[in-house]
N, C-alpha and C positions, 0 to 999 in steps of 0.2 A: 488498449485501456483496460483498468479492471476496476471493478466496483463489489461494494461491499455493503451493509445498512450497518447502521452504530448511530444509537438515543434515539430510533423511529425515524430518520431521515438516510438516504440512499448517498453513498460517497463516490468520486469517480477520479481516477490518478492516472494522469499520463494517457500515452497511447501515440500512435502513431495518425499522424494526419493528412499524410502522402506526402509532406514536402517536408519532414522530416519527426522526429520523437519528440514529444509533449511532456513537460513535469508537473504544469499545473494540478489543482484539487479543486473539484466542484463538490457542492452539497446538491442533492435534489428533495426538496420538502414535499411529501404527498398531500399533507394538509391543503395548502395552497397550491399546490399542481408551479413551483418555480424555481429554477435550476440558480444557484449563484454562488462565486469564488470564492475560494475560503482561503482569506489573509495566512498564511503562516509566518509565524515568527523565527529567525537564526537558521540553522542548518537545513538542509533537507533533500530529499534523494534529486538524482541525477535525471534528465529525460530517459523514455525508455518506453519500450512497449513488450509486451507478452509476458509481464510479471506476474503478481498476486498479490490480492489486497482483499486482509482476513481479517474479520470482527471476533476479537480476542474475548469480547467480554461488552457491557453497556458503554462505554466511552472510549476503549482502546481498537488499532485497528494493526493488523501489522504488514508489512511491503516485504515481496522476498525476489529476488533477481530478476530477472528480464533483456533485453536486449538493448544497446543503447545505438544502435546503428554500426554499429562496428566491434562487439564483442559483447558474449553473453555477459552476464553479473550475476553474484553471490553474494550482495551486499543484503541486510536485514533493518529494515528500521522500524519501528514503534509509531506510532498517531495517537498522541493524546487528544481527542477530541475536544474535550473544556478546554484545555489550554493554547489548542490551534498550535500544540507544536510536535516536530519529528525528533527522534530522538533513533541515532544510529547505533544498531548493538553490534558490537564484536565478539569473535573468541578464539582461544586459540587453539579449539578441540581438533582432534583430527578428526572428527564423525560431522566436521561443518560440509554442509551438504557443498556438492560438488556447483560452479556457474550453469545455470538453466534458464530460459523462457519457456513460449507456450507451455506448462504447466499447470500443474491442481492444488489446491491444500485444502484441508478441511483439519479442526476442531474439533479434539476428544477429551472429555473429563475422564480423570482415570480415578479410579480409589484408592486413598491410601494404604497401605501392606501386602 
């Protein structure tokens, strides 16, 4: 599984449950100390365990490859938070990073010039 916080509350995606890879999404609110499902609407990533799921900003979240039981993945997708939906980016750079799980990523503001 991997988690991430975005708007003050704790996010949780997928993961492995020993009897196979998990897609769902939970919210965990500390206010209330209560874990529960968060609906998503249309598309959304595959099951998977050993990705990454990184707080872009106050409301975005984003998901980067992981394992789905039978091959790593390189897919990318976006979590708008407000609007409870995924949004799958592509490209067709050749610098798109190579299939990986167990991994890291972290968030850097750069300056512009």
């Amino acid at each position: 599984a991997a988690m991430c916080s975005v708007d003050g509350k704790v996010l949780l995606m997928g993961g492995d449950t020993g009897s196979g890879q998990y897609s769902k999404l939970f919210e965990f609110d500390p206010q209330n100390g209560c874990w529960s499902p968060v609906c998503v609407a249309g598309s959304k990533p595959s099951p998977r365990a050993g990705h990454t799921l990184t707080a872009v900003d106050e409301k975005k979240a984003v998901l980067f490859g992981g394992d789905n039981g039978n091959k790593r993945l390189d897919d990318l997708w976006l979590l708008d938070v407000e609007r409870k939906a995924w949004s799958h980016i592509t490209s067709s750079s050749p610098l798109w990073p190579q299939p990986r799980s167990d991994h890291t990523v972290c968030t850097m503001e750069c300056e512009d010039g």
